[in-house]
NUGU-930741 format. One record per residue (C-alpha): residue in three letters; residue number from 0; z, x, y. Coordinates in Angstrom, 1 decimal, padded with zeros to 4 digits. Last residue first. Example, Ala and Ser with C-alpha at 12.3 -4.5 7.8 and 13.67 -1.06 7.14 Angstrom:
% NUGU-930741
   resn   resi        z        x        y
    SER      1    007.1    013.7   -001.1
    ALA      0    007.8    012.3   -004.5
% end
This chain:
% NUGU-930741
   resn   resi        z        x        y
    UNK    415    257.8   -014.4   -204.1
    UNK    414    259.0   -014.2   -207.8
    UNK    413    262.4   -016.5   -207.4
    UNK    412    261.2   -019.5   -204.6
    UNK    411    256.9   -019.1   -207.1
    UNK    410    258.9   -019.9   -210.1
    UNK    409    260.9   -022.7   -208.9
    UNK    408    257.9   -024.1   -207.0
    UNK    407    255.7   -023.7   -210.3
    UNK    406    258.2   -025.5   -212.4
    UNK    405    259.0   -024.1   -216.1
    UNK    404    263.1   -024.2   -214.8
    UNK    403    264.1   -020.7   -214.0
    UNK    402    266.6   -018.1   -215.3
    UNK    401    266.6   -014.6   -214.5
    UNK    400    266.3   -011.5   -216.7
    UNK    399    267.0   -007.7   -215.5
    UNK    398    265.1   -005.2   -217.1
    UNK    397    264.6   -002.7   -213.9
    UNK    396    261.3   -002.5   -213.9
    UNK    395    259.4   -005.3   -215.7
    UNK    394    261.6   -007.6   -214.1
    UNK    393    262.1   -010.9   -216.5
    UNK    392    261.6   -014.4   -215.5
    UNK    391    263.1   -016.2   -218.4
    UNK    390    261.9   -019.9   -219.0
    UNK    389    263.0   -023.3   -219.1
    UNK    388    261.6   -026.5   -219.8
    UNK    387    264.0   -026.7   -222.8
    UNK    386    261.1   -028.0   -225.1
    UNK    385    258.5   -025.9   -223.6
    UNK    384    260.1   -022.6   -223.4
    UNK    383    261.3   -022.9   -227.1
    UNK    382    257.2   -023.8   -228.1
    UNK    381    256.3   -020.4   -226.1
    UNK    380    255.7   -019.7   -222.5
    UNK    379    257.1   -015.7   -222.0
    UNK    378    257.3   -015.2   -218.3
    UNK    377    257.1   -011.4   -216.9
    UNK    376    257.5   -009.7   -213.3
    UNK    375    256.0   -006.8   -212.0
    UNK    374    253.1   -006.2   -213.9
    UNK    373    251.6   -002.3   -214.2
    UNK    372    248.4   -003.4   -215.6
    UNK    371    249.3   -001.1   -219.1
    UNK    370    252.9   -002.8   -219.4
    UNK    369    251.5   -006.5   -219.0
    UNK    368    249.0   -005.1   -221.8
    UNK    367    251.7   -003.9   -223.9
    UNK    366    253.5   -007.7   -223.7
    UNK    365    250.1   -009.4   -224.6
    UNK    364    249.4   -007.4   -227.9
    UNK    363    253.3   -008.1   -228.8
    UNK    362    252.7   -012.0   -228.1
    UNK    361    249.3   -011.7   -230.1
    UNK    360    245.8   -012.0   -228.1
    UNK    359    244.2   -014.6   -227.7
    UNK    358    241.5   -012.6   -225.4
    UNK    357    242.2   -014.6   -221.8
    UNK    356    245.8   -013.6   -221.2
    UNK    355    247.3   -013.9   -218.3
    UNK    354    247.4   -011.9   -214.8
    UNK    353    248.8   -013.7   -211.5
    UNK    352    248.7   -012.3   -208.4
    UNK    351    250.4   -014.6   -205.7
    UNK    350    248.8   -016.2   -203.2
    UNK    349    250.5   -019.6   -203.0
    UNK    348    247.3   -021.4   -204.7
    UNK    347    247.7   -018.4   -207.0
    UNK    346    251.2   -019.8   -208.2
    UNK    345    249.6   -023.0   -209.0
    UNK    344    246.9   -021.7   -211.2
    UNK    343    248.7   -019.6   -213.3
    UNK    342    250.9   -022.0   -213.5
    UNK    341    248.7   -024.9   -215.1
    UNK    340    246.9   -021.9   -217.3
    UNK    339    250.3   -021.1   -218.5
    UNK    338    251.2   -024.9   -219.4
    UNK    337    247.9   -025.3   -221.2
    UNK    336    248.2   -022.1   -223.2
    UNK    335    251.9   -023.1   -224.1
    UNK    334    249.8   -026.2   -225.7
    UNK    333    247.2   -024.5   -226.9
    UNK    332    249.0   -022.0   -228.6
    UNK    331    250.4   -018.7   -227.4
    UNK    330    251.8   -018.0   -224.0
    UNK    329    252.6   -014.3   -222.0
    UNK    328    252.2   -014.9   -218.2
    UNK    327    252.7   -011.7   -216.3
    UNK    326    253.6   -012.0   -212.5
    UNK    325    253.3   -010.1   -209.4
    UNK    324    250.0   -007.9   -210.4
    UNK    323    249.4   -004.9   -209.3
    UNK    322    248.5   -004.0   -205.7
    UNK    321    246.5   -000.8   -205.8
    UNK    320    249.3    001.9   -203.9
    UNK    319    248.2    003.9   -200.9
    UNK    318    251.3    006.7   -200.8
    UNK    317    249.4    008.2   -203.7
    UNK    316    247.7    010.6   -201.6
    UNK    315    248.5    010.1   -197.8
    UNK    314    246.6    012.6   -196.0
    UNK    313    244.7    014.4   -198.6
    UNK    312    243.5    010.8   -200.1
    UNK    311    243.0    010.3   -196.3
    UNK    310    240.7    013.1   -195.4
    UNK    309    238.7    012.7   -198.6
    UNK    308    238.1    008.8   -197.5
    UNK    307    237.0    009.3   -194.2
    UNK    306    234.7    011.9   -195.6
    UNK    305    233.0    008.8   -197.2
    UNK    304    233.2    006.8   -194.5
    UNK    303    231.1    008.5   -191.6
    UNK    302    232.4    008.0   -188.5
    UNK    301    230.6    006.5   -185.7
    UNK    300    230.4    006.5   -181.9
    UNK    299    229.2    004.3   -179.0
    UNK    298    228.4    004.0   -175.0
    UNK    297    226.5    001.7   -173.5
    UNK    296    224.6    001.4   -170.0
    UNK    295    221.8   -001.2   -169.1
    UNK    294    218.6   -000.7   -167.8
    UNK    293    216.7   -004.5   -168.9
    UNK    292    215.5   -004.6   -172.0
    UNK    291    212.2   -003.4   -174.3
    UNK    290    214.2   -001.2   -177.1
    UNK    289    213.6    001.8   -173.8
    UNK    288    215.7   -000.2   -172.0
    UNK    287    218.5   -000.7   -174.2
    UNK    286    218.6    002.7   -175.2
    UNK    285    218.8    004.5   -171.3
    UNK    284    222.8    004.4   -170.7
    UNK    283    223.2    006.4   -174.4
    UNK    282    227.0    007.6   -173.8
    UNK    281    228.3    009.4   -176.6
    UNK    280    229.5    009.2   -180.2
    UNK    279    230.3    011.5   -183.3
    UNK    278    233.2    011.5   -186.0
    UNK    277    233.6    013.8   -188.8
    UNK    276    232.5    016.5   -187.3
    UNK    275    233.1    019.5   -190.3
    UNK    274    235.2    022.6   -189.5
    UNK    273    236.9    022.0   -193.0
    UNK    272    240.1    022.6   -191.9
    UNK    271    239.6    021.8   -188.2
    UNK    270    238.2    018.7   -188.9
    UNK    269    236.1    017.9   -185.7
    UNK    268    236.0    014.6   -183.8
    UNK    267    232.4    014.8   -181.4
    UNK    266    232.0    013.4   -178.0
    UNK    265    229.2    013.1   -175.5
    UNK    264    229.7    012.0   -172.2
    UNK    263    226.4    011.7   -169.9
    UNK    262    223.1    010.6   -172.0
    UNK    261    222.7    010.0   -175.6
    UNK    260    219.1    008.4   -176.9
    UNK    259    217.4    011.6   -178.5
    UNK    258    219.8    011.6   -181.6
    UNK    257    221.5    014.8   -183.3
    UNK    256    224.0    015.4   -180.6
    UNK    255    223.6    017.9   -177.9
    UNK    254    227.1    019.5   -177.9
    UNK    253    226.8    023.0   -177.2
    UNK    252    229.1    023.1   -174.1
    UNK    251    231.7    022.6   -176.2
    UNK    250    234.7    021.6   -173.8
    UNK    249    238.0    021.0   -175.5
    UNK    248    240.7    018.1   -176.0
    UNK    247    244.2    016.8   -175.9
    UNK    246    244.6    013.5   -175.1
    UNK    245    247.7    013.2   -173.0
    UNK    244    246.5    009.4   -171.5
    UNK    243    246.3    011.6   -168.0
    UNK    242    244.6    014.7   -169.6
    UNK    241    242.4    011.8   -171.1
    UNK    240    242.0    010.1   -167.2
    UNK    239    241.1    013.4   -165.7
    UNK    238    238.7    014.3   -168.2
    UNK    237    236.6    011.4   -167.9
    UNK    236    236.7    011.2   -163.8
    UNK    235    235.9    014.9   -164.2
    UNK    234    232.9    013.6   -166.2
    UNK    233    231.5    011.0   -163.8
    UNK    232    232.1    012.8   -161.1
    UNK    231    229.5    015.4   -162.6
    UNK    230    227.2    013.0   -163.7
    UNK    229    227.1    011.6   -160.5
    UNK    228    227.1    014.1   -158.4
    UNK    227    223.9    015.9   -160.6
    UNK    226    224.9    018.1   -163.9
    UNK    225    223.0    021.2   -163.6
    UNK    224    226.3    023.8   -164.5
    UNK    223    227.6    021.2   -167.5
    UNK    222    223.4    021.6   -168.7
    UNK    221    224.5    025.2   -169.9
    UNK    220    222.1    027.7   -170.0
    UNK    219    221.5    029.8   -173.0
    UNK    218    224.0    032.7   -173.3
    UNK    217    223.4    032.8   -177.5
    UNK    216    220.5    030.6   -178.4
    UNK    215    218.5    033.3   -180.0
    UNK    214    220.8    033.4   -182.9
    UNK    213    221.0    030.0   -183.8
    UNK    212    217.5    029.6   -184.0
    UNK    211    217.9    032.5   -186.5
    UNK    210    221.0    030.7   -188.1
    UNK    209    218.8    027.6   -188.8
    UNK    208    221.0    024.5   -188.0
    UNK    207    219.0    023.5   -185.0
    UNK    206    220.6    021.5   -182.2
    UNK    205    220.1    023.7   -179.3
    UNK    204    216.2    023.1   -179.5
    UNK    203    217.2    019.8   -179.2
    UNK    202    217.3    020.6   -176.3
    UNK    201    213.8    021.8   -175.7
    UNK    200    212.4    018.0   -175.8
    UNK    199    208.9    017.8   -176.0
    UNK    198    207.5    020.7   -175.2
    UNK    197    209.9    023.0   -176.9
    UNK    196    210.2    020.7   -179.9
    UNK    195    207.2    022.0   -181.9
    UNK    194    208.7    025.3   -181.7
    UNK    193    212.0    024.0   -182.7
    UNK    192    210.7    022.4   -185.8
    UNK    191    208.3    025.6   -186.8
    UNK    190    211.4    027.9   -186.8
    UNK    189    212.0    030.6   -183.6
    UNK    188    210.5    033.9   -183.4
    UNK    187    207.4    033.0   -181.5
    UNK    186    209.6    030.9   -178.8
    UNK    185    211.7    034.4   -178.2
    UNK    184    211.1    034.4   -173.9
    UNK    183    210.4    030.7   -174.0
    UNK    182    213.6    029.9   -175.3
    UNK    181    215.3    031.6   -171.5
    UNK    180    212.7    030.0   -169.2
    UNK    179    213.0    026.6   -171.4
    UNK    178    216.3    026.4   -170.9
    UNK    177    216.0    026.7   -167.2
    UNK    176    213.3    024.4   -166.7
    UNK    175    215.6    021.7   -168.7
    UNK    174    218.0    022.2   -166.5
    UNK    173    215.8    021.1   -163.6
    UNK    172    214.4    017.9   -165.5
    UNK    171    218.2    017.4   -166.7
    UNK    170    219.5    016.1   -163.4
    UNK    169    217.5    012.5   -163.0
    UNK    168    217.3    012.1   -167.1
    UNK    167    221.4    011.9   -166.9
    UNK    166    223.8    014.6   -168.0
    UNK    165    224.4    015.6   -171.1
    UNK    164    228.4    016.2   -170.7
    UNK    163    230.7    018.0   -173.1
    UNK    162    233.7    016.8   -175.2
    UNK    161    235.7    018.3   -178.4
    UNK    160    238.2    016.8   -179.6
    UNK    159    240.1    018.9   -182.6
    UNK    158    241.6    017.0   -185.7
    UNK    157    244.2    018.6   -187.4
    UNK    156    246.0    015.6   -188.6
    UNK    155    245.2    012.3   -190.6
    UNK    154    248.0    009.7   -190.7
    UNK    153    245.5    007.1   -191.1
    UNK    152    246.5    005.5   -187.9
    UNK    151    246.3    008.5   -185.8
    UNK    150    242.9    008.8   -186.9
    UNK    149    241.3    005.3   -186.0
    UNK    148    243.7    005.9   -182.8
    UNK    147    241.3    008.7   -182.0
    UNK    146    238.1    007.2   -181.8
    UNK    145    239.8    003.5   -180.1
    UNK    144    241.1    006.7   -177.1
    UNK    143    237.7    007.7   -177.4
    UNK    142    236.2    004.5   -176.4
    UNK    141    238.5    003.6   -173.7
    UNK    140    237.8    006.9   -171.8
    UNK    139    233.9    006.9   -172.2
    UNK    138    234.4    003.0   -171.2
    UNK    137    236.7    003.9   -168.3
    UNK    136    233.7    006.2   -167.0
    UNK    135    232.5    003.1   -166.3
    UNK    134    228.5    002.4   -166.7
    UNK    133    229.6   -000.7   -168.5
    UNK    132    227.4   -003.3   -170.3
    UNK    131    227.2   -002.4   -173.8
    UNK    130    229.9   -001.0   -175.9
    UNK    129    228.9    000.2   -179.4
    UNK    128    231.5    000.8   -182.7
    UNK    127    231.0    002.7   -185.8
    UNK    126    231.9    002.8   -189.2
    UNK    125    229.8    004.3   -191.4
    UNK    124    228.6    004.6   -195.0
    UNK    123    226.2    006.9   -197.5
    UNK    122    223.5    006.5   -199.0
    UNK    121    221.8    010.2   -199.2
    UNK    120    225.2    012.1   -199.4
    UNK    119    227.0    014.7   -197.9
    UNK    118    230.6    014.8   -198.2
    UNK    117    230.2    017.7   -200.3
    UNK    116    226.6    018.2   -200.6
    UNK    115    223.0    016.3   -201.6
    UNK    114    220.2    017.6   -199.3
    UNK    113    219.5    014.7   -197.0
    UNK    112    216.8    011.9   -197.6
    UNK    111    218.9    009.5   -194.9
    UNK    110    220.0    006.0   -195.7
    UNK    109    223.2    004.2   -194.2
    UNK    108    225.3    001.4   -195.5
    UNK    107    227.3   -000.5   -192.9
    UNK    106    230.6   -001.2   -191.2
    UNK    105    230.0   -002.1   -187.6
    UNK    104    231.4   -002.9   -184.5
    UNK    103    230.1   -004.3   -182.0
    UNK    102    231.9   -005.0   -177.6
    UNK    101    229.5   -006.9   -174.9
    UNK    100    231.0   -005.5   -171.8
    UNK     99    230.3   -008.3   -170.4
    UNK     98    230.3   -011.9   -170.3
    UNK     97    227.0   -013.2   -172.3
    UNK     96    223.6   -013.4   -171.5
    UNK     95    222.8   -009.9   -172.8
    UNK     94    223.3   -011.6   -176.4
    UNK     93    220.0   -013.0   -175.9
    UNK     92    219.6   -012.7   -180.3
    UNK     91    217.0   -010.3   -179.7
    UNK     90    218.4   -008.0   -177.0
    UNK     89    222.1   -007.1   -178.9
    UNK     88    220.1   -007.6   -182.8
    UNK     87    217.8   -004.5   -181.6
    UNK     86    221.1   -002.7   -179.7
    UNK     85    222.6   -003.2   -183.6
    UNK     84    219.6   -001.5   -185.4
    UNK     83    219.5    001.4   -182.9
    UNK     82    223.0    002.4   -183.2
    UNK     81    223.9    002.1   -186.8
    UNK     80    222.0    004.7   -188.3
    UNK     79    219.7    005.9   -191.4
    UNK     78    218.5    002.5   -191.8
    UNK     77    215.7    001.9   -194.5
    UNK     76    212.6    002.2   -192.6
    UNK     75    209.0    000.1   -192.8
    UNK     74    205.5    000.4   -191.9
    UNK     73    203.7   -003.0   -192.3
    UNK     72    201.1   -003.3   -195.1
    UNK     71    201.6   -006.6   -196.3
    UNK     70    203.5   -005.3   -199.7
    UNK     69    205.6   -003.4   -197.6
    UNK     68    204.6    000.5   -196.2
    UNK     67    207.6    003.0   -196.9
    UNK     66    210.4    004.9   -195.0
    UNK     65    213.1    006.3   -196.2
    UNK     64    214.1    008.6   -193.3
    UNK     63    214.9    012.1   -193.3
    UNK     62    212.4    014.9   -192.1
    UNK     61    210.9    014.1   -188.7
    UNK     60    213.0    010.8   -187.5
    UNK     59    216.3    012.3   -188.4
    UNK     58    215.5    015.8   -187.9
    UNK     57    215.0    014.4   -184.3
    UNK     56    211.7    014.8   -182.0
    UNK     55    210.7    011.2   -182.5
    UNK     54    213.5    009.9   -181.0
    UNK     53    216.4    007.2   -182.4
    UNK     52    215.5    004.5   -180.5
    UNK     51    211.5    004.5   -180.4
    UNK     50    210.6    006.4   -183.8
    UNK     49    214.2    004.0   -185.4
    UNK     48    212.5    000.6   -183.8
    UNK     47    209.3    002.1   -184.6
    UNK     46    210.1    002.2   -188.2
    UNK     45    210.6   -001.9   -188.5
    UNK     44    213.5   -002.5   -189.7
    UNK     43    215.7   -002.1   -193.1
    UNK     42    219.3   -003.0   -193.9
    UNK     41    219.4   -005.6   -191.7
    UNK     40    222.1   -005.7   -189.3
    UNK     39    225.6   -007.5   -189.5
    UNK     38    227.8   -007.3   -186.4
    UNK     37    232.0   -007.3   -186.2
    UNK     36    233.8   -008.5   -182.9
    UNK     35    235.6   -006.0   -180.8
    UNK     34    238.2   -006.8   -179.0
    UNK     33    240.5   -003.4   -178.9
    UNK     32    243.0   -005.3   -181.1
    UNK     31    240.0   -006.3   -183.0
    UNK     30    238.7   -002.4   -183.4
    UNK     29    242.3   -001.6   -184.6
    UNK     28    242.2   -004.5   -187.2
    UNK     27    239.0   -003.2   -188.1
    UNK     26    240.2    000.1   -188.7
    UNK     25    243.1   -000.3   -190.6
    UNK     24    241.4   -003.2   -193.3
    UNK     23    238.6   -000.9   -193.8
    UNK     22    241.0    002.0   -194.4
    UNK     21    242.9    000.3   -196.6
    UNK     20    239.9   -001.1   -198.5
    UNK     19    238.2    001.9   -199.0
    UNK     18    241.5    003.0   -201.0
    UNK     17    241.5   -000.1   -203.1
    UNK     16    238.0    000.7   -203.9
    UNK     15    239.0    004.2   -205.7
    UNK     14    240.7    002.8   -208.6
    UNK     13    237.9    000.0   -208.6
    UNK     12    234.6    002.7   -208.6
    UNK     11    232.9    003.6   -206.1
    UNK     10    229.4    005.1   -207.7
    UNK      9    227.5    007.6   -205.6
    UNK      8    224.4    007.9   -204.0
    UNK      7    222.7    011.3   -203.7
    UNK      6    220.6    011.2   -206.8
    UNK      5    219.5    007.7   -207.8
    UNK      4    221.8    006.3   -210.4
    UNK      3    221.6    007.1   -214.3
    UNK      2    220.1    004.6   -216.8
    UNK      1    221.8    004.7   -220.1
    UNK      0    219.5    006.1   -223.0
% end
């Protein structure tokens, strides 16, 4: 019996890899352009790294980690976000110390016990970036314009913006008042999460998926109306400057985020076909120091991969081609072997892609398999080819034959 993988991970296999790849390739190149340098974190961490970071109130935290006990009894979690794990790495490796705004970004393997759905799975990827060291509103602006050229440059349309402020800890003890005025009045009749969240932190109360929850949290208060100077200036200053860069974008006063940590700007990408986010950030100015730094503002997002990749298969389809191979090497014998093998070899050290045979297969069996692979360009290296020092380079495509001397520069001036 063959032994099947874990529900709610997923196989990728190589006529789908070459996809992943494009958009890997697109996106960091944009994130370079944008300087950003690339950060590795562990896969797992020490859970109160994710209870401190992420929040203890959060369906994350609550009901879908992997978390476990090692074999020397220490309480440990399998990442289920990028955020948390890469501010850790920021303060531990003294990376505070250097110019800012410190600019990461990341391409990692997540973990969250999810129910299994389209799009939805329990390892799944993200890309993400994190900015550390500006309380700007230039930072909010930069880092959804860098959210919204990953899109652009996948060709991926209907995508809605949609932007909405959490304010700062200093304005949201009075909003928070409010809200919990207008829950309290129905508290009984919400679910058992949000009723253990009123205390704690009643907007996440706003958060729940439960349509009954939902229900009751029509005409709730909206913390844009409590916003303090700051956070209000801060957020006109925000919208100004993406009206001004001809962003176009909406306020949804019901985005909380799923993660205790934002603060201010908060920013979610919807598909507008699907109605799914399938990109999420925000501000999260009070992270570092509650990970044991100094007060320090940041601002982040990230998009998951997976839906990514169903976005752009729609997008472009077959337009992303798997590179086949440039060249074909057909021999038989051990000398003709020899030679191909000597080519092979060469014409790689120039980068190109070169297929032979490594079966010992017939000439005929060799010349359908250069037709299966898709091969550009043929060579046949056979005892005639070796006494003349000649061979034909022929075009798979078209038909057409040229002559060339059995010289890897020669080769490599007519193929490249």
């Amino acid at each position: 019996m063959i032994i099947q993988k874990p529900k709610g991970t997923k196989d990728l296999l190589p006529e789908d890899t070459y996809k992943l790849q494009y958009i890997e390739k697109k996106i960091s190149r944009l994130f370079e352009n944008y300087g950003f340098r690339e950060i590795r974190v562990p896969v797992f961490e020490h859970t109160e790294l994710f209870n401190r970071g992420v929040g203890e109130t959060t369906d994350v935290v609550q009901k879908e980690m992997y978390t476990f006990d090692d074999k020397g009894g220490r309480s440990i979690t399998l990442r289920p976000e990028g955020t948390a794990g890469t501010v850790r790495a920021y303060l531990e490796n003294g990376m505070a110390s250097r110019p800012s705004p410190v600019k990461l970004w990341y391409n990692m393997a997540m973990y969250r016990y999810e129910n299994v759905q389209k799009g939805r799975l329990r390892e799944f990827h993200q890309i993400g970036l994190e900015l550390i060291g500006s309380d700007s509103y230039l930072a909010d602006v930069e880092t959804i314009l860098i959210a919204k050229r990953i899109f652009d440059s996948l060709n991926i349309k209907n995508i809605k913006i949609n932007l909405n402020s959490i304010g700062c800890p200093k304005c949201r003890g009075e909003y928070q008042k409010a809200l919990k005025e207008f829950i309290g009045k129905n508290i009984n009749d919400y679910c058992d999460d949000c009723k253990n969240r009123f205390e704690k932190n009643p907007m996440r109360i706003l958060d729940c998926k439960q349509e009954k929850c939902k229900k009751f949290n029509v005409g709730a208060p909206m913390m844009l109306d409590y916003l303090c100077d700051e956070c209000k200036e801060h957020f006109e200053n925000v919208k100004r400057s993406l009206k001004e860069q001809n962003v176009d974008f909406a306020i949804d006063s019901g985005i909380v985020r799923g993660l205790d940590y934002y603060t201010k700007t908060v920013f979610e990408f919807i598909d507008e076909e699907s109605g799914l986010t399938v990109l999420g950030g925000g501000r999260y100015d009070g992270l570092v120091q509650e990970l044991g730094g100094s007060p320090t503002p940041a601002i982040g997002f990230a998009t998951g991969v997976e839906r990514l990749m169903e976005m752009v298969e729609a997008s472009l389809g077959d337009k992303i081609e798997e590179r086949k191979p440039d060249l074909y090497i057909v021999s038989s014998g051990e000398k003709e072997t020899k030679v191909a093998v000597e080519i092979a070899e060469g014409l790689r050290d120039k980068d190109i892609f070169v297929e032979r045979d490594l079966l010992e297969r017939s000439f005929n069996s060799q010349m359908k398999y250069s037709d299966k692979i898709g091969a550009k360009k043929l060579i046949v290296i056979g005892e005639n080819e070796l006494e003349s020092g000649t061979v034909k380079i022929k075009d798979m495509k078209t038909g057409k034959t040229q002559d060339s001397k059995l010289d890897v520069n020669e080769i490599y001036s007519k193929i490249k």
